[in-house]
N, C-alpha and C positions, 0 to 999 in steps of 0.2 A: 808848681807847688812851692809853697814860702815854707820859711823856716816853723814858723806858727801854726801852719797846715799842717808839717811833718808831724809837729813836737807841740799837739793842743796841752792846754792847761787844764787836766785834771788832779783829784786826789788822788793818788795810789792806794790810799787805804793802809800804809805800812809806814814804817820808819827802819831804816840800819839799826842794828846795834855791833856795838865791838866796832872789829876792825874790817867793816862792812860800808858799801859802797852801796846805792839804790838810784839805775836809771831807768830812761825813758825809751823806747826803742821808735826806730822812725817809721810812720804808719806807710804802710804799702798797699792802698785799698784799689788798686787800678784793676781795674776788670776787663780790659783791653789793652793789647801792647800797643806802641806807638805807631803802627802799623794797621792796626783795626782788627786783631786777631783777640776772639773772645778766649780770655782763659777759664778754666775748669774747675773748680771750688779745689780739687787738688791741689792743682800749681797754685793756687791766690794762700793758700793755708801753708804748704813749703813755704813759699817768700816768705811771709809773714813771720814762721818761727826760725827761720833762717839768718832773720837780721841781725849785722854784726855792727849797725852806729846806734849809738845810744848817746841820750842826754842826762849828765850824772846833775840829778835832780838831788839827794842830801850825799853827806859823808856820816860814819857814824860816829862815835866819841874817839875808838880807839884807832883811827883810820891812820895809816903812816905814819905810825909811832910802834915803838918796838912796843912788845906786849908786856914785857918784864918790867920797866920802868916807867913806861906808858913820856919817855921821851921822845921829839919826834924824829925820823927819820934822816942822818945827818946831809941826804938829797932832800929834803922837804916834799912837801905833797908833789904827787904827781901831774896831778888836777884838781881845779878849782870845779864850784858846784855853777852850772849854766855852759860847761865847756862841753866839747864831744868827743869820746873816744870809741873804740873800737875793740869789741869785746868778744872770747871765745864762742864759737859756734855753738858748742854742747857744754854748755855749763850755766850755772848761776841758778837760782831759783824765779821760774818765771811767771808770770800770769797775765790776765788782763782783765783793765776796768770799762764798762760801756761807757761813750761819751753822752749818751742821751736815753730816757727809758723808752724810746719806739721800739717794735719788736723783732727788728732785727738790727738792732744797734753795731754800729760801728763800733771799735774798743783801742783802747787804747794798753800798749803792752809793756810792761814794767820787767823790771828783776833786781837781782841782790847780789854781790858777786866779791869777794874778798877783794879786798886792797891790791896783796898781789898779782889778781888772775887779770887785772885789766891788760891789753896788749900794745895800743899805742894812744896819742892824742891825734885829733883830727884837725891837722893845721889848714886844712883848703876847704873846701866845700862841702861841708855832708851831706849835702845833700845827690853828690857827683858820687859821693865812693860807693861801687858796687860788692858783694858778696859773692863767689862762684860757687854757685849749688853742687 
């Protein structure tokens, strides 16, 4: 799987506002382990909302600036938009958008997640870092 594969190019359909962050999560549609073990629309749905790499796809106006004077943060952004970070398990506002109208569309999964709740950047391969269920 390439970078492109994980993290397709759709609309989300949203925009941040405030001091709001909106990424991309990396698609996990594998229906087989690597092993040839069929998984169970259970386990494929866990992975799926379980994923902690994300692609920060916009930033919002107020993003890394204090809210009072809407200066910016005297560490500067955390991350820039096309970079990858790794983001809480249970949180953020999530959804998803189909990549195509067949009728049982793949989707592709977004969210929203405040400035500060991001937890690291992902300086090596996103596509290598795992999540432990």
């Amino acid at each position: 799987m390439t970078l492109d594969d994980a993290f397709p190019a759709v609309d989300s359909g949203c925009a941040p506002l405030g001091g709001r962050i909106l990424v991309q999560f990396k698609q996990t549609p594998k229906s087989t382990t690597d092993s040839g073990i069929i998984l169970v629309e259970e386990t494929k749905e866990t992975e799926k909302w379980n994923t902690q790499v994300a692609k920060v796809i916009q930033v919002g106006p107020l993003a890394f600036k204090k809210r009072e004077t809407m200066e910016p943060w005297p560490e500067g952004s955390w991350v820039e938009i096309g970079e990858f970070v790794r983001v809480p398990k249970w949180g953020g506002d999530r959804w998803e958008v189909p990549l195509s109208d067949s009728k049982d569309p793949e989707c592709a999964l977004f969210a929203i997640f405040n400035d500060y709740e991001l937890i690291s950047k992902v300086t090596g391969d996103p596509l290598k870092v795992r999540a432990f269920l």
